[in-house]
DRENDRENTOR-117318 format. One record per residue: chain; residue number from 1; x, y, z of N, C-alpha, C in turn. Coordinates in steps of 0.001 Angstrom, whole numbers, plus 500000, padded with zeros to 6 digits. Layout:
BEGIN
A | NUM | X | Y | Z | X | Y | Z | X | Y | Z
...
# end
This chain:
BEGIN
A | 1 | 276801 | 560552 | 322538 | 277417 | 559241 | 322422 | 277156 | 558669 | 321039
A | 2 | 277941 | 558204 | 320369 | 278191 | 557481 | 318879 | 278376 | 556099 | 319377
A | 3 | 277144 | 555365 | 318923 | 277569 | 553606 | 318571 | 278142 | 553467 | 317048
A | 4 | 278970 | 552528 | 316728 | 279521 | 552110 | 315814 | 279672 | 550480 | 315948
A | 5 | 278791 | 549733 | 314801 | 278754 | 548586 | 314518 | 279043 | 547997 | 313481
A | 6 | 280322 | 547526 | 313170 | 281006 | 546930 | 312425 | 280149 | 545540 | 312024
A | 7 | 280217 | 544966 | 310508 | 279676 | 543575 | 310128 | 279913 | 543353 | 308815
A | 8 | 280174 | 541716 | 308547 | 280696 | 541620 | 307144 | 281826 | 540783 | 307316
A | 9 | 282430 | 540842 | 308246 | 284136 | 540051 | 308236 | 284054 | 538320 | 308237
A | 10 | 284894 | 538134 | 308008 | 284945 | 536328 | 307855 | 286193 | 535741 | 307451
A | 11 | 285845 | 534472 | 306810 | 287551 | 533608 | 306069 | 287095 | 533846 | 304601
A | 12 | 287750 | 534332 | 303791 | 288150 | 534287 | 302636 | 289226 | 533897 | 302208
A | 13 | 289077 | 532899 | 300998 | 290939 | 532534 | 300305 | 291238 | 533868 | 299599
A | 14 | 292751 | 534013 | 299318 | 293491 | 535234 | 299021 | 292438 | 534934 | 297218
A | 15 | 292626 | 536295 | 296826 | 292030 | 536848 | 295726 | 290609 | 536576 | 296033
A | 16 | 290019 | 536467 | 296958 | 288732 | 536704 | 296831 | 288081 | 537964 | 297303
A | 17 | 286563 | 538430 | 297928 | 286391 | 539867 | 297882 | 285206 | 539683 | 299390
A | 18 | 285521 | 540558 | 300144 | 284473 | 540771 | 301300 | 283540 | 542228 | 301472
A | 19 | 282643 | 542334 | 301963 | 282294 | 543442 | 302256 | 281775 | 544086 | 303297
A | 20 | 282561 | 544821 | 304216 | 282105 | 544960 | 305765 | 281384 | 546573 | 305513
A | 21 | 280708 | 546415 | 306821 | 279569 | 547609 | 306898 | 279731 | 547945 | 308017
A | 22 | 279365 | 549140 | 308416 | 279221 | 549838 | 309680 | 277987 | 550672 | 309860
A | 23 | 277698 | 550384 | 310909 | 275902 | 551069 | 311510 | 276513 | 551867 | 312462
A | 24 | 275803 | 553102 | 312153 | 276215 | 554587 | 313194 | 274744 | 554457 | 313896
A | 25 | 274635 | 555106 | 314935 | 273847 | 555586 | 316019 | 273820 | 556397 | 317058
A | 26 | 273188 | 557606 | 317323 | 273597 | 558157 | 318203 | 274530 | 559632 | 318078
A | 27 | 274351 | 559931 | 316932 | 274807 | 561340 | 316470 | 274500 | 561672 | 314909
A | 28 | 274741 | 562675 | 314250 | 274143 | 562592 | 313015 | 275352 | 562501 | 312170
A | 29 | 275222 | 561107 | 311568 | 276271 | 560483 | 310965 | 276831 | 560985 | 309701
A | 30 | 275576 | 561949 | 309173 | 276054 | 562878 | 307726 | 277127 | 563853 | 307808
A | 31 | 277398 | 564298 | 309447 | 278124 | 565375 | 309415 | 279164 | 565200 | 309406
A | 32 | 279763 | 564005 | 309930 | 281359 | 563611 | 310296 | 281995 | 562713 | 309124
A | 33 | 283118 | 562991 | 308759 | 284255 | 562294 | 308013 | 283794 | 560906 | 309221
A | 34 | 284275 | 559689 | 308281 | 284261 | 558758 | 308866 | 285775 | 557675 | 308130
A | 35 | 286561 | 556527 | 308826 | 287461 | 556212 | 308178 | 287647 | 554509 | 309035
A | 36 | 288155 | 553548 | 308194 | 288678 | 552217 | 308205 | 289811 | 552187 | 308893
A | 37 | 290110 | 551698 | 309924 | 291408 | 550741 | 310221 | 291995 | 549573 | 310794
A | 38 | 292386 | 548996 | 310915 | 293219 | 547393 | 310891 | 294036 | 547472 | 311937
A | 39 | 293878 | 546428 | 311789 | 295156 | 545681 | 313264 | 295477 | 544436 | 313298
A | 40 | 296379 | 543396 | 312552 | 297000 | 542431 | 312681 | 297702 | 542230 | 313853
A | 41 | 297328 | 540744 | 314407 | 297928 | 539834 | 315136 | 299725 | 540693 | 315550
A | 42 | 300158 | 541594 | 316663 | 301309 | 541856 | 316662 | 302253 | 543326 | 316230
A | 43 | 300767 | 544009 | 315427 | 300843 | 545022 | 315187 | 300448 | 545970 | 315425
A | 44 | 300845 | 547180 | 315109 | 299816 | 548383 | 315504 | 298693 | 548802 | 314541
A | 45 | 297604 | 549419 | 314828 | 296520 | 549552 | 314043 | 296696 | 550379 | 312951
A | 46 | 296429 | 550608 | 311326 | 296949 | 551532 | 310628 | 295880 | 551787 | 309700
A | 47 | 296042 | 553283 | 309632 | 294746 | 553627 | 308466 | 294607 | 552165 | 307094
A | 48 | 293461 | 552429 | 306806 | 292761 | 551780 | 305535 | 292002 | 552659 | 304831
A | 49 | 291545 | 553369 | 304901 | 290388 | 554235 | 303821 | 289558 | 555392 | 305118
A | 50 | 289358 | 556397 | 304252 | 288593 | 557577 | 304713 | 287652 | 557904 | 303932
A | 51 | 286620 | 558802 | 304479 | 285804 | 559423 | 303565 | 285356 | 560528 | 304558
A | 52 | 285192 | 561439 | 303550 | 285020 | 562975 | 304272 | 283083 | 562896 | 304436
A | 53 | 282637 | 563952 | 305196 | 281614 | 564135 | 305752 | 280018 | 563567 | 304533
A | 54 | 280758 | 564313 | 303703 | 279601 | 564160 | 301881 | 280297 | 563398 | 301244
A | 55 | 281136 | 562207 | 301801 | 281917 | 561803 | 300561 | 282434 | 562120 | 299816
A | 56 | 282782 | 563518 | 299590 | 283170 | 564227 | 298185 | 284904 | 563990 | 298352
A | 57 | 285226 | 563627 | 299208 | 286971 | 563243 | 299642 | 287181 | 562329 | 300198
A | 58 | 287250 | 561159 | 299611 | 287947 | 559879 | 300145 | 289097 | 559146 | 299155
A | 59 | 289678 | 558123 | 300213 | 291161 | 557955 | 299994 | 291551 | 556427 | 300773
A | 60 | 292873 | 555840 | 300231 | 292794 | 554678 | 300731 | 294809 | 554670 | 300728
A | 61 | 295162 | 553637 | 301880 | 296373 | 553728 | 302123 | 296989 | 552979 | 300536
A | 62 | 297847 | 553626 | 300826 | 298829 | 552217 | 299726 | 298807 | 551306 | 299256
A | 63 | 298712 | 550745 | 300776 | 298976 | 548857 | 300718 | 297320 | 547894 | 299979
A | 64 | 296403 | 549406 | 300345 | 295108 | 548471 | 299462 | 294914 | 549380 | 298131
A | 65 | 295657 | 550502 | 298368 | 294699 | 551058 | 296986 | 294510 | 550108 | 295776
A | 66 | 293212 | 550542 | 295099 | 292970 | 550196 | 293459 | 292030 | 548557 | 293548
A | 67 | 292276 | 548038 | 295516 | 291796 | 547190 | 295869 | 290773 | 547273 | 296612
A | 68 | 290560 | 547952 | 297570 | 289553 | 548466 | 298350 | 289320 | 549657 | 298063
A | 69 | 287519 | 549947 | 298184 | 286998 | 551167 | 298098 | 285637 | 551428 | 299104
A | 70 | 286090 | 552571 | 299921 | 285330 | 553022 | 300896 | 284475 | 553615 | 300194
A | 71 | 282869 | 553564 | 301448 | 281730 | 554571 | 300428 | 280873 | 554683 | 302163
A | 72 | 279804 | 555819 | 302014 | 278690 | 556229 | 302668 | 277818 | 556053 | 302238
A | 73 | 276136 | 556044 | 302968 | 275081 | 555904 | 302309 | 274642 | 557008 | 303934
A | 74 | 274353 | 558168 | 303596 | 274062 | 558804 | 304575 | 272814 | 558787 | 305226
A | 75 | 271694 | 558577 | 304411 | 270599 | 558408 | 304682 | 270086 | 556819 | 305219
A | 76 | 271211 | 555963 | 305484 | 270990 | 555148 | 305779 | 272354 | 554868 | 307426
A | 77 | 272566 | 555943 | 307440 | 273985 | 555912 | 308850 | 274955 | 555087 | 308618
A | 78 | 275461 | 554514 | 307069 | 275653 | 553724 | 306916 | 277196 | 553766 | 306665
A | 79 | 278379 | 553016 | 306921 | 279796 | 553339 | 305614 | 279999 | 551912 | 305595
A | 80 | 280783 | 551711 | 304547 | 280935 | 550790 | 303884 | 282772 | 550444 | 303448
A | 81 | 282825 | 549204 | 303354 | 284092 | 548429 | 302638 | 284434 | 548012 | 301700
A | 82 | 284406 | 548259 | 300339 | 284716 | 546788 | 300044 | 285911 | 546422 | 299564
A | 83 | 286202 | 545202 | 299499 | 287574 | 544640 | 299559 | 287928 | 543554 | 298302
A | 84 | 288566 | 543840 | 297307 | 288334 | 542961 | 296292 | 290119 | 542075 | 296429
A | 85 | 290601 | 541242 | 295888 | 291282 | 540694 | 295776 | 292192 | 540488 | 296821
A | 86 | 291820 | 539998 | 297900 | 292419 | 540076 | 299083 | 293545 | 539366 | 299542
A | 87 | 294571 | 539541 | 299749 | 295364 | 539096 | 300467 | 295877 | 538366 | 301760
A | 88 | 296577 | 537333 | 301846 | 296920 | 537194 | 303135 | 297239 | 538382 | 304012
A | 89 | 298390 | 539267 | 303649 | 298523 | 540245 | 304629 | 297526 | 541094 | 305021
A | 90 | 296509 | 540829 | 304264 | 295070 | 541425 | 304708 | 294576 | 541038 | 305676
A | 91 | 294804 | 540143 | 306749 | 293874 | 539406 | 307950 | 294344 | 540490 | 308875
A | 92 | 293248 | 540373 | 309352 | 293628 | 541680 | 310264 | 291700 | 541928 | 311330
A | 93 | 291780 | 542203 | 312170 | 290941 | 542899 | 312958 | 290135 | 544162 | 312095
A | 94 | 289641 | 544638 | 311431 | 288852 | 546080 | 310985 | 288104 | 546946 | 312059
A | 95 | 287975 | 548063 | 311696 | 287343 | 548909 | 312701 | 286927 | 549956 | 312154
A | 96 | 285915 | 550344 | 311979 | 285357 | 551798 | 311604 | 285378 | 552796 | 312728
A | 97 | 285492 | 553535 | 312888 | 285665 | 555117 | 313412 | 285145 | 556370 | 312744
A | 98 | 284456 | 557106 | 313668 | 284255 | 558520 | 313236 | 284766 | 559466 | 313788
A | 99 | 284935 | 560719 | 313150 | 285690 | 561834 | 313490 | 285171 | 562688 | 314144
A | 100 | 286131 | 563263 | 314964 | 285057 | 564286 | 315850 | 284672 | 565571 | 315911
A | 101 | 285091 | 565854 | 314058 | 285217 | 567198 | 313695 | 283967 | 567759 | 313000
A | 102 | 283149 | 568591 | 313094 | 281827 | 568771 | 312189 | 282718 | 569040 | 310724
A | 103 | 281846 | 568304 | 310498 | 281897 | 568651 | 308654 | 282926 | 569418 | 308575
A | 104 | 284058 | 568322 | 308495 | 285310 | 568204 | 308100 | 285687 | 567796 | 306510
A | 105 | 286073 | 568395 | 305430 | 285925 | 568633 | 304073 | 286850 | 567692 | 303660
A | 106 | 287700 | 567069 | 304391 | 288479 | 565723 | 304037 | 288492 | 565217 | 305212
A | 107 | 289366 | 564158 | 305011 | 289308 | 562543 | 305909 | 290935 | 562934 | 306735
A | 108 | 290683 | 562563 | 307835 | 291768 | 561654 | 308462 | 292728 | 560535 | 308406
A | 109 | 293845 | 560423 | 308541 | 294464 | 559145 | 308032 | 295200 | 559137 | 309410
A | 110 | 294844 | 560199 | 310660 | 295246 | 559506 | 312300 | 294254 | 559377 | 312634
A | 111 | 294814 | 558378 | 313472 | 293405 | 558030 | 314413 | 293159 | 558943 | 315873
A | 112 | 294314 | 559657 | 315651 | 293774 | 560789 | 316827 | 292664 | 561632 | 316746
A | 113 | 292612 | 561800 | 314962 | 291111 | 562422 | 314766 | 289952 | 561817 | 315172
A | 114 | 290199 | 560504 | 315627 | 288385 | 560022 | 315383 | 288264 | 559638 | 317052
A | 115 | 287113 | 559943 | 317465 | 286752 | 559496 | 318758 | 285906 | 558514 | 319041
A | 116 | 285548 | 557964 | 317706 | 284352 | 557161 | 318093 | 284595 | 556049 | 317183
A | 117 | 284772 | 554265 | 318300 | 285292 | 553498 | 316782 | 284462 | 552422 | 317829
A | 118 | 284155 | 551361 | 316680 | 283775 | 550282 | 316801 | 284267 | 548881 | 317274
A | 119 | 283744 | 547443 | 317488 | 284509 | 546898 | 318616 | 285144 | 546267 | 317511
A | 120 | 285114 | 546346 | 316476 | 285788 | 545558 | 315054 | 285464 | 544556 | 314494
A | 121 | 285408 | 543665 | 313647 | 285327 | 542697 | 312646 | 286821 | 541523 | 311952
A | 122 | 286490 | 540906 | 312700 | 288073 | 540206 | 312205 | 287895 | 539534 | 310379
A | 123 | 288526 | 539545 | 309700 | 289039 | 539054 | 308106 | 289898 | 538286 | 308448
A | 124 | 289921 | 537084 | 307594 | 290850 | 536399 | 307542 | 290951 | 535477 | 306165
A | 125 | 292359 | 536005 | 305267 | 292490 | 535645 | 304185 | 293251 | 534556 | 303938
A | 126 | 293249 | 533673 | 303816 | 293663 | 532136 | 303924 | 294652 | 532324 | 302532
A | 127 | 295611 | 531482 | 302362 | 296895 | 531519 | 301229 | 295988 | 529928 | 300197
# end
């Protein structure tokens, strides 16, 4: 069993910067790709950022690249967000997830890969 604990989310005005975290427990968190995703009010949930098992492969959708950048701290079970210049269309629910693949050499961008996600973190970027 994998716990996943999302923290960090809040109100921010647009162009400002947040940084959510996730606490693993309950499996050994170095081995698995782990990855970000969202869910606005009405929508369906959609990738945000991945990172492969060592970090050595991570990646971020479109709509945030060059804005958000995912990271690990393995020795600490740790992954990370951060979110710089944020947007309204940025409010959204967050959720970290891990994958259920051993040491998987890149990331996921479905969420069919990951079996193990967190209860989420809501953002909310004010205009």
């Amino acid at each position: 069993q994998v716990q996943l604990v999302e923290s960090g989310g809040g109100l921010v005005q647009a162009g400002g910067s947040l940084s959510l975290s996730c606490a693993a427990s309950g499996r050994t968190f170095s081995n698995y790709a782990m990855g970000w995703f969202r869910q606005a009010p009405g929508k369906e949930r959609e990738f945000v950022a991945g990172i492969s098992w060592n970090g050595g492969n991570r990646g971020s959708a479109d709509s945030v690249k060059g804005r958000f950048t995912i990271s690990r701290v393995n020795a600490r079970n740790s992954l990370y967000l951060r979110m710089n210049s944020l947007k309204p269309e940025d409010t959204a629910v967050y959720y970290c997830a891990a994958d259920t693949r051993f040491r998987n050499s890149v990331y996921s961008i479905d969420q069919l890969d990951y079996g193990y996600w967190g209860q989420g973190t809501q953002v909310t970027v004010s205009s």
